[in-house]
N, CA, C and O atoms as a printed pandas DataFrame, in Angstrom:
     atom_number atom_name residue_name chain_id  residue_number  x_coord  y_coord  z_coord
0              1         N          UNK        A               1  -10.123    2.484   -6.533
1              2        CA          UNK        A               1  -10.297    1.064   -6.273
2              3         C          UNK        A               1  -10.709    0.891   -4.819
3              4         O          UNK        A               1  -10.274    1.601   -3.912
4              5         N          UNK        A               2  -11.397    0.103   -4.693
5              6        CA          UNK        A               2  -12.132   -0.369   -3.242
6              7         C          UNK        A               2  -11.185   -1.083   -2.396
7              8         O          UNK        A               2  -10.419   -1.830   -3.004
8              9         N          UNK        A               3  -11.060   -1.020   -1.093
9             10        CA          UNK        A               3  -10.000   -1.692   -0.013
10            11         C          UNK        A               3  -10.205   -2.985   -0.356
11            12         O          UNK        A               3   -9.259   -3.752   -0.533
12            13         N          UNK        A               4  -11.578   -3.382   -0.494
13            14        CA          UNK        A               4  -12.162   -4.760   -1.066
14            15         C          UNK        A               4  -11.243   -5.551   -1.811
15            16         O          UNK        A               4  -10.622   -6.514   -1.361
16            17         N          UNK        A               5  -11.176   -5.043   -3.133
17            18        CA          UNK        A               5  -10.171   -5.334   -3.938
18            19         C          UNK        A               5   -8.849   -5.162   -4.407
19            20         O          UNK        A               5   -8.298   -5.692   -5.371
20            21         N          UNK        A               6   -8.416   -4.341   -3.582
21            22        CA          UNK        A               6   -7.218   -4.122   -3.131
22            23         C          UNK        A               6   -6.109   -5.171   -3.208
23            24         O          UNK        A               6   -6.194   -6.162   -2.484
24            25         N          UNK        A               7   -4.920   -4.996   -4.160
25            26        CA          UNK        A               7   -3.731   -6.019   -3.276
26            27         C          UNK        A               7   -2.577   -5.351   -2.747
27            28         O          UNK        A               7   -2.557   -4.210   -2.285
28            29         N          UNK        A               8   -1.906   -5.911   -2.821
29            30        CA          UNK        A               8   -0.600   -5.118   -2.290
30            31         C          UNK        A               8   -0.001   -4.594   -3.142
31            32         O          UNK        A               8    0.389   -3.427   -3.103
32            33         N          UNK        A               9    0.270   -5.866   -4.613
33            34        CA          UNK        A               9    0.301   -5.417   -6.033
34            35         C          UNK        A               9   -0.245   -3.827   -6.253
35            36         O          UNK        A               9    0.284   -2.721   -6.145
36            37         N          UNK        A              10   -1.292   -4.208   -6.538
37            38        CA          UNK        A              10   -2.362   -2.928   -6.719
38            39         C          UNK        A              10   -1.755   -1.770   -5.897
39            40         O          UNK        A              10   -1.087   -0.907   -6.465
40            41         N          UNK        A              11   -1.976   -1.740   -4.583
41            42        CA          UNK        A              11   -1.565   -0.449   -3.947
42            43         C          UNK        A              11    0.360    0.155   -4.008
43            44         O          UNK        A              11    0.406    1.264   -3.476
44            45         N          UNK        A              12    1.033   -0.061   -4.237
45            46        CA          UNK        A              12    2.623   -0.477   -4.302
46            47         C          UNK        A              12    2.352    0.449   -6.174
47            48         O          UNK        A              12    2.992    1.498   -6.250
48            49         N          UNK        A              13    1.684    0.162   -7.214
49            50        CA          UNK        A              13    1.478    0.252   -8.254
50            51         C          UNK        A              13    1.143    1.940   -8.285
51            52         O          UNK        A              13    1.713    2.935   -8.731
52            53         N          UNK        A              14   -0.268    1.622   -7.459
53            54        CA          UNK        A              14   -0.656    3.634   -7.158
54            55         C          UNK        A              14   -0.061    4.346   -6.645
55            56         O          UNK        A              14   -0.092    5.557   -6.865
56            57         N          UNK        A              15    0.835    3.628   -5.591
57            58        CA          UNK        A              15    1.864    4.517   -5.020
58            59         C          UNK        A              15    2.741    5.203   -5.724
59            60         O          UNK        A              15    2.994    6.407   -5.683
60            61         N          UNK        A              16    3.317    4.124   -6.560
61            62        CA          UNK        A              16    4.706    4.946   -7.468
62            63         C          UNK        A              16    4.447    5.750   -8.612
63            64         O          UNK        A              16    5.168    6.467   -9.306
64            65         N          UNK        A              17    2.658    5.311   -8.652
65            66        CA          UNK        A              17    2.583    6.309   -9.958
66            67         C          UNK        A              17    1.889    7.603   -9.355
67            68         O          UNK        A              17    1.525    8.434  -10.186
68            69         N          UNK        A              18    1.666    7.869   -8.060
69            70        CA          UNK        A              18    1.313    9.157   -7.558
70            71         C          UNK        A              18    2.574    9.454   -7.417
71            72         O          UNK        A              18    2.942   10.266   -8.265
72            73         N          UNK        A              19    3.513    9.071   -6.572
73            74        CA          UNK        A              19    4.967    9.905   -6.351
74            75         C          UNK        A              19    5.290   10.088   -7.900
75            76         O          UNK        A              19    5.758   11.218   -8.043
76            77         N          UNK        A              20    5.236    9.559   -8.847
77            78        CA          UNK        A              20    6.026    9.646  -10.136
78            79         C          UNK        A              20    5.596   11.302  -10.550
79            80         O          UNK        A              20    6.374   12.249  -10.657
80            81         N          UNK        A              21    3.623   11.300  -10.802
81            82        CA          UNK        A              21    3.207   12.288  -10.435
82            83         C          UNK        A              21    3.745   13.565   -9.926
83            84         O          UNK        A              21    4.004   14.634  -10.479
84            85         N          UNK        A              22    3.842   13.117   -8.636
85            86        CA          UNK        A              22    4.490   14.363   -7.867
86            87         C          UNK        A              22    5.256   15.206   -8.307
87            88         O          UNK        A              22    5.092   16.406   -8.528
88            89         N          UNK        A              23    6.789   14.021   -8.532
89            90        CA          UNK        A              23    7.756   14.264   -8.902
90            91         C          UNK        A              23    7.769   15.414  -10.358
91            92         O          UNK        A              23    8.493   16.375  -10.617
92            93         N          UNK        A              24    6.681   14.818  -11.055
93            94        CA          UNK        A              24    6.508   15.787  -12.363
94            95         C          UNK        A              24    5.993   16.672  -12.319
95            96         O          UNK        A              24    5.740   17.281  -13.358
96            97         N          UNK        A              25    5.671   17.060  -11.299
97            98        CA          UNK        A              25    4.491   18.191  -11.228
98            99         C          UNK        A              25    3.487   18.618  -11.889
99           100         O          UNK        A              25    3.111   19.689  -12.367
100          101         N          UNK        A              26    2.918   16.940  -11.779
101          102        CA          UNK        A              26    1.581   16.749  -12.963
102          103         C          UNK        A              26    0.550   16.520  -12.239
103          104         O          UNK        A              26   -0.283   15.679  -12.579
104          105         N          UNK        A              27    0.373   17.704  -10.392
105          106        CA          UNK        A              27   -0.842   17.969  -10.091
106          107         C          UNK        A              27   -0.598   18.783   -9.474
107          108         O          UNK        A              27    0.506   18.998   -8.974
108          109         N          UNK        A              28   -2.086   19.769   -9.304
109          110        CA          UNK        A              28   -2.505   20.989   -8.998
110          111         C          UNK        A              28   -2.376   21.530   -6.979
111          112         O          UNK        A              28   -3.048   20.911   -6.154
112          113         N          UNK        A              29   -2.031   21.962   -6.821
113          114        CA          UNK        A              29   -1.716   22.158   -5.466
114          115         C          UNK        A              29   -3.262   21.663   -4.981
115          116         O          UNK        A              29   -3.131   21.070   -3.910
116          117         N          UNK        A              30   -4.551   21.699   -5.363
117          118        CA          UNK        A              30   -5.788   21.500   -4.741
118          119         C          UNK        A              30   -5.511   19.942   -4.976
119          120         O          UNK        A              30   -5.934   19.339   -3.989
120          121         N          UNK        A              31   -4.962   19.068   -5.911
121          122        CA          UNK        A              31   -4.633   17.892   -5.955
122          123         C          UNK        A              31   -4.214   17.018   -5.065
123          124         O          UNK        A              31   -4.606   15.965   -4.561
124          125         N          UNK        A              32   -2.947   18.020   -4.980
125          126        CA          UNK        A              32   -1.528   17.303   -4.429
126          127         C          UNK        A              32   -2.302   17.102   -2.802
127          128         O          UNK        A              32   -2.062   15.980   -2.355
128          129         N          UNK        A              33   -2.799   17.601   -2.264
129          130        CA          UNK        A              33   -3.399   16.872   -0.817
130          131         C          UNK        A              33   -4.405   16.049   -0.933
131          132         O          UNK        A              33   -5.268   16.209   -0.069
132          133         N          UNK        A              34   -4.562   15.374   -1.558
133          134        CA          UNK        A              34   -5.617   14.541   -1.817
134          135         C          UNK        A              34   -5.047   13.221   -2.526
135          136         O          UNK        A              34   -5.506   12.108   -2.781
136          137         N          UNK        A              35   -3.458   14.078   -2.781
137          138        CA          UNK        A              35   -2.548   12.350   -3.445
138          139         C          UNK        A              35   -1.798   11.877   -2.131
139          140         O          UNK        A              35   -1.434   10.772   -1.727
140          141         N          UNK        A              36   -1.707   13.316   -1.570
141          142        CA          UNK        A              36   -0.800   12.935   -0.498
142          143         C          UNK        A              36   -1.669   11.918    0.789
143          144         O          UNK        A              36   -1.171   10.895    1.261
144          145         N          UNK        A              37   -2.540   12.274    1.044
145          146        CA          UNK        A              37   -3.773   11.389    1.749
146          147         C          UNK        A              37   -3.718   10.236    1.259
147          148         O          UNK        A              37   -3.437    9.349    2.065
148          149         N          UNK        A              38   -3.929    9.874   -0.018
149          150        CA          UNK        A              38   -4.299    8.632   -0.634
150          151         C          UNK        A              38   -3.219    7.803   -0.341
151          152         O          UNK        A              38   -3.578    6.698    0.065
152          153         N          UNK        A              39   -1.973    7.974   -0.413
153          154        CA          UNK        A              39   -0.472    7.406   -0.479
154          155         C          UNK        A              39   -0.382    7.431    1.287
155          156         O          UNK        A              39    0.674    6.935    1.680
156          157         N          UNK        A              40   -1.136    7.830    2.203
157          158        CA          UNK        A              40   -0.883    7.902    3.447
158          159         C          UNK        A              40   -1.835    6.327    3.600
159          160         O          UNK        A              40   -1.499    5.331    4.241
160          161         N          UNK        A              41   -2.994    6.518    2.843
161          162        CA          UNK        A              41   -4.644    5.134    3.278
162          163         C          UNK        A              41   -3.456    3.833    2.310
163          164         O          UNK        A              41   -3.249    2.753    2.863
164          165         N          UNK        A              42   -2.869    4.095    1.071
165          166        CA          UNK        A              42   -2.360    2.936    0.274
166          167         C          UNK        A              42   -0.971    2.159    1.576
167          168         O          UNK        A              42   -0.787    0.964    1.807
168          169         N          UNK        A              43   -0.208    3.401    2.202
169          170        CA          UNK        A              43    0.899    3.038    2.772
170          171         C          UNK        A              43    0.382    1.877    3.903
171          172         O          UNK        A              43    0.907    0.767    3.824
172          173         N          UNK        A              44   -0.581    2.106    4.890
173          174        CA          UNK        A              44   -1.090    1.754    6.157
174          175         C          UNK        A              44   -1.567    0.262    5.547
175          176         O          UNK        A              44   -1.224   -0.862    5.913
176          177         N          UNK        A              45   -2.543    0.698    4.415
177          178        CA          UNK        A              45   -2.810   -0.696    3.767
178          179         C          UNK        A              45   -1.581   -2.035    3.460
179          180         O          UNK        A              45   -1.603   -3.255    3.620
180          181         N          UNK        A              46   -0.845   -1.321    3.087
181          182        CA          UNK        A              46    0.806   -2.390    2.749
182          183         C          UNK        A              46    1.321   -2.870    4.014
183          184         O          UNK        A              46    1.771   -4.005    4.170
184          185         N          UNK        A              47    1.238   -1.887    5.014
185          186        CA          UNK        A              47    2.197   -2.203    6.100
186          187         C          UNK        A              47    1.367   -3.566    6.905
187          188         O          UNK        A              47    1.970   -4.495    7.442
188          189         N          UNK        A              48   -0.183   -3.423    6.836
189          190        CA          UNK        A              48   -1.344   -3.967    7.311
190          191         C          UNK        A              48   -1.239   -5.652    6.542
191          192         O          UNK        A              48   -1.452   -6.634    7.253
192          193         N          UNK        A              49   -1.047   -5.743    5.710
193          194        CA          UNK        A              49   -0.826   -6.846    4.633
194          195         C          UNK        A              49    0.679   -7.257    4.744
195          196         O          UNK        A              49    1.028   -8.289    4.171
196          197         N          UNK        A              50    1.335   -6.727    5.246
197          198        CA          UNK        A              50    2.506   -7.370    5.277
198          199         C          UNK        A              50    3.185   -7.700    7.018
199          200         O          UNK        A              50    4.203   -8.258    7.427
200          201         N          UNK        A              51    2.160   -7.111    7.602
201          202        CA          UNK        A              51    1.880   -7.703    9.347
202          203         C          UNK        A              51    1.338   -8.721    9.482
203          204         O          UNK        A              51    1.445   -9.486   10.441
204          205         N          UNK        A              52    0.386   -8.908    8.086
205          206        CA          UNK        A              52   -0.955  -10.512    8.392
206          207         C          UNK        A              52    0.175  -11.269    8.128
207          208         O          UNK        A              52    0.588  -12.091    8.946
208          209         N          UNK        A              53    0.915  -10.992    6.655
209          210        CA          UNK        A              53    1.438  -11.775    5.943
210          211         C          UNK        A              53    2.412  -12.633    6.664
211          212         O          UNK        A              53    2.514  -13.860    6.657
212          213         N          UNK        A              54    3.315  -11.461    7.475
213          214        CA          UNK        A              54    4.455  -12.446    8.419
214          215         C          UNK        A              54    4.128  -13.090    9.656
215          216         O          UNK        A              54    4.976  -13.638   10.360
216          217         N          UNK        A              55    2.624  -13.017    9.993
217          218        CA          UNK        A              55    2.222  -13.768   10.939
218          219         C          UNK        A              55    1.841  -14.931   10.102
219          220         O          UNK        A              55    2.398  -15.997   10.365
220          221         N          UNK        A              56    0.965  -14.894    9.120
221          222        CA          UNK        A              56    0.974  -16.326    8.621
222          223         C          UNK        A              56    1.870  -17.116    8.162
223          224         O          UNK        A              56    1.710  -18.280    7.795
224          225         N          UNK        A              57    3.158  -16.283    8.181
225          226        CA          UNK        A              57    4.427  -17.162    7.731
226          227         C          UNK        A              57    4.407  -17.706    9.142
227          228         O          UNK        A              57    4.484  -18.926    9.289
228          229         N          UNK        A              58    4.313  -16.925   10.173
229          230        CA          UNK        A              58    5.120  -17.693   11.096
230          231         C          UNK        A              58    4.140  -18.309   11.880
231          232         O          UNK        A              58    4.431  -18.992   12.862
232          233         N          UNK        A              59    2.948  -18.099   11.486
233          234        CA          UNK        A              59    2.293  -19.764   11.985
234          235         C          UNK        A              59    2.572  -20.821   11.390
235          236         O          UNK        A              59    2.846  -21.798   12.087
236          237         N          UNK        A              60    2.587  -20.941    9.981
237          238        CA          UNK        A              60    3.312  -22.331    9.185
238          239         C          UNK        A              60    4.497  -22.475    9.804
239          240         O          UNK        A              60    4.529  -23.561   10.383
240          241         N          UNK        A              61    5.546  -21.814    9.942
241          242        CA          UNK        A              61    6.836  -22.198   10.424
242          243         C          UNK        A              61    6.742  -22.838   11.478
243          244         O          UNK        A              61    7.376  -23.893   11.429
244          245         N          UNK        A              62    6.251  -22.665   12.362
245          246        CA          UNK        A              62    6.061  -22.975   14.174
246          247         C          UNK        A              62    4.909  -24.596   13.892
247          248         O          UNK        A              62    4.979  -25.644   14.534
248          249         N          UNK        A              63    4.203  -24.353   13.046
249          250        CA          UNK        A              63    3.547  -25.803   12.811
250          251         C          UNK        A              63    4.351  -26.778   12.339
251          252         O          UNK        A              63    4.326  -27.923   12.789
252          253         N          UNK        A              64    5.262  -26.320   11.230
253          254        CA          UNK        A              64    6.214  -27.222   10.715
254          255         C          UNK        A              64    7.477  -27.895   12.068
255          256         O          UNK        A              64    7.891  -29.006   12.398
256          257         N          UNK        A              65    7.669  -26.680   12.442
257          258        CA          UNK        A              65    8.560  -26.873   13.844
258          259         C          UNK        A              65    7.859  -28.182   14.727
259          260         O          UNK        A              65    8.587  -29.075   15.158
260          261         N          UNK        A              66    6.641  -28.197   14.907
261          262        CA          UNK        A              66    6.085  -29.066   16.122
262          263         C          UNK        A              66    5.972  -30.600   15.449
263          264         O          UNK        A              66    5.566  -31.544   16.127
């Protein structure tokens, strides 16, 4: 899936089903670094979306405040 279309939904979703993955050892060592990468670009993405997110909370809050 493209960053484009990306949600948080979405990435949170691939995450647990690559660790689930993992966990089963339902990929190939040439795999497994290439899930592990992906879950590194999905993580940065969440943390990134949830930095906008609490700034736009707290511009509404501080507007409501004034």
């Amino acid at each position: 899936m493209s960053k484009k279309g990306l949600t948080y939904e979405n990435a949170m979703a691939e995450i647990e089903m690559i660790v689930e993955g993992i966990e089963n050892n339902q990929f190939s060592i040439d795999e497994l670094s290439e899930k592990v990468k992906r879950i590194s670009e999905l993580v940065l993405f969440c943390k990134e979306k949830l930095r906008q997110t609490e700034e736009q909370v707290n511009k509404i809050i501080n507007e409501i405040k004034e």
